[in-house]
C-alpha positions as CSV (number, residue, x, y, z in Angstrom):
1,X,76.5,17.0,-104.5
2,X,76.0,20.5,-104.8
3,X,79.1,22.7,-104.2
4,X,79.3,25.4,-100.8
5,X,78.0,28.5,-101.0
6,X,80.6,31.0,-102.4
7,X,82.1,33.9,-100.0
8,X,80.2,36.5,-102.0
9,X,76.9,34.9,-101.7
10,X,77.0,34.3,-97.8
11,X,78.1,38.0,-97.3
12,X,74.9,39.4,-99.3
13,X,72.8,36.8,-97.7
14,X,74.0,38.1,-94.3
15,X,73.2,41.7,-95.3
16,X,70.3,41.4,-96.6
17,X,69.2,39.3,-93.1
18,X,70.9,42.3,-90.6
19,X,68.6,44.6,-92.9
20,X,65.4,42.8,-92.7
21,X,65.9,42.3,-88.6
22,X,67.0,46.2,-88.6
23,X,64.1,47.0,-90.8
24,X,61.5,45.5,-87.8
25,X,62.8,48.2,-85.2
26,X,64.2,50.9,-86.6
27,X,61.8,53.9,-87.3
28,X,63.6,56.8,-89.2
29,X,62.2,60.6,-87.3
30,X,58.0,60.7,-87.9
31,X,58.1,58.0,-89.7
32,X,56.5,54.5,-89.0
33,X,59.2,51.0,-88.9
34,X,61.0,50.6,-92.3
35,X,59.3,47.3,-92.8
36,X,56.0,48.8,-92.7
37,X,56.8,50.6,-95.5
38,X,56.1,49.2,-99.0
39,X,59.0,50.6,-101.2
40,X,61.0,48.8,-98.5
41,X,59.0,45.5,-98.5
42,X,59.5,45.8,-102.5
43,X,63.5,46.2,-102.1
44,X,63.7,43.3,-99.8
45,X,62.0,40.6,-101.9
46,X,63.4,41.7,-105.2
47,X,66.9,41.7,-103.6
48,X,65.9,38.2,-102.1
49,X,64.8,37.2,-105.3
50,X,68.2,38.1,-107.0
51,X,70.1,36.4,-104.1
52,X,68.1,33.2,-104.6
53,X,68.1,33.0,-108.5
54,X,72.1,34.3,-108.7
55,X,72.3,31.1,-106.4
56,X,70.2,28.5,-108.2
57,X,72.1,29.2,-111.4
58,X,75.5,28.6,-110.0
59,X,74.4,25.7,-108.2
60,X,72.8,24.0,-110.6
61,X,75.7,25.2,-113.3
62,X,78.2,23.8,-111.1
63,X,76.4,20.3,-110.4
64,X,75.3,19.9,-114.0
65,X,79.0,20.0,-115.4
66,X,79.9,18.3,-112.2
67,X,77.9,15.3,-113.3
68,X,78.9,15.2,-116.5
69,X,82.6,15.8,-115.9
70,X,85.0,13.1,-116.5
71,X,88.5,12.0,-114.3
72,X,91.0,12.8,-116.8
73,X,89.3,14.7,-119.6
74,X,89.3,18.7,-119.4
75,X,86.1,20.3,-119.4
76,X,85.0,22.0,-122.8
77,X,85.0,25.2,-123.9
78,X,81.1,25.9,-123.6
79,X,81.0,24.3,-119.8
80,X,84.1,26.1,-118.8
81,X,81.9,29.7,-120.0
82,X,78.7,28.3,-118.5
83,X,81.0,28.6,-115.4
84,X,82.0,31.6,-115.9
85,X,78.9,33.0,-116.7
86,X,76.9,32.0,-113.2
87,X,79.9,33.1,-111.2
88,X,80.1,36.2,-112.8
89,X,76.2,36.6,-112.8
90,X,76.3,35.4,-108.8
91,X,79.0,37.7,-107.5
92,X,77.4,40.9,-109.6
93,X,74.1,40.0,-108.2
94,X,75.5,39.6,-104.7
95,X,76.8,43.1,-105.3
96,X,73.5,44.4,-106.2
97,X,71.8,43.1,-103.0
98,X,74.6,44.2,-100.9
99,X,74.2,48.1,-102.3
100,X,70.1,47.7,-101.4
101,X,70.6,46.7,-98.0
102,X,73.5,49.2,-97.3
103,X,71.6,52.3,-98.9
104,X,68.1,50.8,-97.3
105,X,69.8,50.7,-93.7
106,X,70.8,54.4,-94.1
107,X,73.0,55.8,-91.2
108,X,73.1,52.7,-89.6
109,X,75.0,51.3,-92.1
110,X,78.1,53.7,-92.2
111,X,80.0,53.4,-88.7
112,X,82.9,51.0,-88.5
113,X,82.2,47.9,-86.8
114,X,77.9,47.6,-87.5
115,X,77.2,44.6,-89.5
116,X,76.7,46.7,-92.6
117,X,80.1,48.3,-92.9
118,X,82.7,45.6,-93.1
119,X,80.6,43.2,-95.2
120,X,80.0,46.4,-97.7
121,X,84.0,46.5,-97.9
122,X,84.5,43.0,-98.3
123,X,81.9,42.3,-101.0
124,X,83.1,45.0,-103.0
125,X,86.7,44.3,-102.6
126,X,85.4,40.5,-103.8
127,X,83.6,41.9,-106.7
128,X,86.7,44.1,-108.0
129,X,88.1,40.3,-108.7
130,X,88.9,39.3,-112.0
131,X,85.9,36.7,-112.0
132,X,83.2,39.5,-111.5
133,X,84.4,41.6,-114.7
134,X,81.7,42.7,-116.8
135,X,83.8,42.0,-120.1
136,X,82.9,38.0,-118.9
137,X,79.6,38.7,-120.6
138,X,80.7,39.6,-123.5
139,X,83.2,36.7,-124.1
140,X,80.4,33.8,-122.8
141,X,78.2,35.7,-125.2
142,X,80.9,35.2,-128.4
143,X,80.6,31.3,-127.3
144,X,77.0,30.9,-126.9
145,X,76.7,32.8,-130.7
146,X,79.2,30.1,-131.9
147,X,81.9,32.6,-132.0
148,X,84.4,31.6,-129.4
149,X,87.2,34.3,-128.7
150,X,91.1,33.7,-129.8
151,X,91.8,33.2,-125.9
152,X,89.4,31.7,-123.5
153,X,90.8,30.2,-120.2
């Protein structure tokens, strides 16, 4: 059964959505609707693309060691940084869509109580965690090049 979506990933997913439904009314001054305008339409599917693939690895991470896991023995070493490596991936990637549709929504995004500005301070609040450290890369990287680090929990 594959696990609930994380905090991180439902607050990116609902950013990027408040963008895309801001994007189809609001017209910056002379300018036509932000979704009629291709650098835009670029943003949103790359960011919608990182949102869905962040996702789809953890997932299927998560379900694949799942399935394999068994009652009483501890998960090994390699699964345990396969773990690590998703999460760290998703929340970073969540992160990254979160900045596109705060930057993309301009002005409207900055004023306490919209539906950018809360879920901009709460996703990077979650991604100053300890799981979301960029040093994680380095470390699932020793143990994918068969050179596992001294200390690895």
């Amino acid at each position: 059964m594959p696990p609930a979506s994380p905090p991180w990933l439902g607050i990116a997913r609902a950013m990027l959505d408040e963008f895309v439904a801001l994007a189809s009314r609001k017209s910056p001054r002379g300018l036509g609707r932000l979704a009629d305008n291709a650098v835009v339409q670029a943003e949103v599917a790359c960011a919608e693309a990182r949102l869905g693939s962040a996702r789809a690895y953890l997932v299927e991470t998560l379900t694949t060691i799942y399935a394999q896991a068994r009652e009483t023995a501890p998960i090994e070493i390699a699964d345990r940084a396969r773990v690590r490596l998703a999460c760290t991936n998703a929340i970073q990637g969540a992160a990254e869509v979160t900045d596109v549709a705060y930057k993309a929504a301009g002005v409207d995004a900055i004023f306490p109580g919209s539906p950018f500005e809360r879920r901009f301070r709460d996703m990077h609040t979650l991604s100053q965690q300890i799981q979301a450290r960029g040093a994680h890369f380095e470390q699932v990287g020793q143990i994918l090049l068969g050179m596992p680090p001294e200390t690895f929990l």
